[in-house]
C-alpha positions in Angstrom: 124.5 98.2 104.9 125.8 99.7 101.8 125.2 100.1 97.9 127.2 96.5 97.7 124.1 94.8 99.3 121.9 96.3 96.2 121.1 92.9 94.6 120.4 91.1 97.4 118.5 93.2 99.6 116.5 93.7 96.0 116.0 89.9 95.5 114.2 89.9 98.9 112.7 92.9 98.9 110.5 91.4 96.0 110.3 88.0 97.3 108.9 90.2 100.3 106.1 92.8 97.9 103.1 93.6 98.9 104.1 93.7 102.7 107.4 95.9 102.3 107.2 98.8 99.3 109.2 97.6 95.6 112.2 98.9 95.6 114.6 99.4 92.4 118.2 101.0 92.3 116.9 104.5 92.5 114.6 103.7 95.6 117.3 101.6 97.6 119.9 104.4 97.0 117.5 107.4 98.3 116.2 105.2 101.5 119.8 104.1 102.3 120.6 107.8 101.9 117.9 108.6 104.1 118.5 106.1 107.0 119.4 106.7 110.4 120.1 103.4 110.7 120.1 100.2 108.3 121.2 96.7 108.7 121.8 93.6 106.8 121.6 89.8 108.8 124.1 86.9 107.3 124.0 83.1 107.5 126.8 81.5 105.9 128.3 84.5 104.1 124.4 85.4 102.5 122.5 88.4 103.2 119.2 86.9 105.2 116.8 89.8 105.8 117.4 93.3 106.1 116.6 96.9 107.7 116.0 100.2 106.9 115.1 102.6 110.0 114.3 106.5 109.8 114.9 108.9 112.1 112.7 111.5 113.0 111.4 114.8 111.2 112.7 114.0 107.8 111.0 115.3 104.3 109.6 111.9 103.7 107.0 110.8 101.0 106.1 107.5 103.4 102.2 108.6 104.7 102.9 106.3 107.6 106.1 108.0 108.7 104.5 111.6 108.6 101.4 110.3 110.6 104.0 109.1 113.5 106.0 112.3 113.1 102.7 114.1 113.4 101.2 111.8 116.4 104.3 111.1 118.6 106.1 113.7 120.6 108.4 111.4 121.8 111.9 111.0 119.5 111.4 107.8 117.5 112.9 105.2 115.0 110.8 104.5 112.3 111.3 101.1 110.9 110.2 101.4 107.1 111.2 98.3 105.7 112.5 94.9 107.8 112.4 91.3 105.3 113.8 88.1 105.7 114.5 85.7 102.6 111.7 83.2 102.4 114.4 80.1 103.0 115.7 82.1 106.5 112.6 83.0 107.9 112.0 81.2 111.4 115.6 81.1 111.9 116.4 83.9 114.2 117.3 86.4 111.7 114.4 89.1 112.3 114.8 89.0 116.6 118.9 89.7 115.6 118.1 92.7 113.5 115.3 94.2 116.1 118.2 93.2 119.2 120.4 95.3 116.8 118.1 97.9 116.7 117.1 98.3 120.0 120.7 98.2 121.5 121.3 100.9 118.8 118.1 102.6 120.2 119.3 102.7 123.5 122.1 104.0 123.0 121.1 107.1 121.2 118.5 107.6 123.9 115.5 106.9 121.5 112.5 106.5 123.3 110.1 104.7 120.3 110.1 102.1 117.5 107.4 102.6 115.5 106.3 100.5 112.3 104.1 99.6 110.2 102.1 96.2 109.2 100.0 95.2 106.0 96.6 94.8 106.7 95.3 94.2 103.3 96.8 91.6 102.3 97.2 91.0 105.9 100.8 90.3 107.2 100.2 87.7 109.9 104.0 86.8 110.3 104.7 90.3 110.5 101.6 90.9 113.3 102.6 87.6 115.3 106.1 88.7 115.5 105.7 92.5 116.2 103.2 91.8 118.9 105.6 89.3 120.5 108.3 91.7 120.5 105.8 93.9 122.5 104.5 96.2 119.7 101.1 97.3 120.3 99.0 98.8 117.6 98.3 103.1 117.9 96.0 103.1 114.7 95.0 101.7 111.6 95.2 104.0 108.3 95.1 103.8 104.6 98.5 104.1 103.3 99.2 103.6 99.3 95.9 102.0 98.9 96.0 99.4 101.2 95.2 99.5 105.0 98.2 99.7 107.5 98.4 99.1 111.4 100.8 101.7 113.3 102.5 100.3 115.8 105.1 101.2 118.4 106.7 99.8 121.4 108.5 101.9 123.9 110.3 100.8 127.1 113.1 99.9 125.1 115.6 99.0 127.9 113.4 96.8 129.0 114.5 95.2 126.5 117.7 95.1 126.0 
């Protein structure tokens, strides 16, 4: 991904508020800077969904990140934003990015994914798919006002 996907990734990322965090120019160019890894999906030449991942024991504002950085000894990925446009979702384009990501994982001999889900307003897309992926949930904490599950899945060549 890179700053020419700005106004896409931006016209899903608010088609995609309150389960993902509003970004504007500012916020996409200091996550992308931040990212271990990040990802865009394409059908027919369009951006589909993206992802922005974090690696561990960054200065991060995120109150979910620190709480994994904080919890988890193992070395991590921390998925802090994943959204598919509305008219793409069901098609695929979510299990592409996470295959991405976990090859990726693998690779670089990471042993976690951890994420988090909207519980208020709850994200049941987000819960369904995460938990058939093989997520499981660590904890639930208030994050921003609103109540988050933490989840991760390890085993990731299990996977692959």
């Amino acid at each position: 991904m890179g700053t020419d996907d700005f106004e896409p990734v931006i016209e899903i990322n608010r088609e995609s508020v309150p389960y993902v965090f509003g970004l504007d120019a500012a916020e996409f160019s200091r996550l992308l800077e931040k990212c271990e890894y990040s990802r865009v999906v394409e059908i027919d030449g369009q951006i589909a969904g993206y992802l922005f991942v974090l690696g561990k024991g960054l200065e991060y504002d995120g109150e979910e990140y620190n709480w994994f950085c904080e919890t988890l000894s193992e070395d991590f990925l921390y998925i802090d934003q994943v959204a598919i446009a509305r008219r793409w979702k069901g098609m695929g384009c979510g299990t592409k990015l996470y295959m991405d990501l976990v090859n990726y994982a693998v690779r670089n001999q990471k042993d976690v994914l951890a994420c988090e889900i909207s519980c208020e307003p709850l994200n049941e897309d987000s819960m369904a798919f995460h938990g058939k992926l093989g997520f499981r949930e660590l904890s639930r904490i208030k994050a921003r006002d609103t109540m988050v599950s933490l989840q991760i899945k390890r085993e990731l060549y299990k996977t692959v």
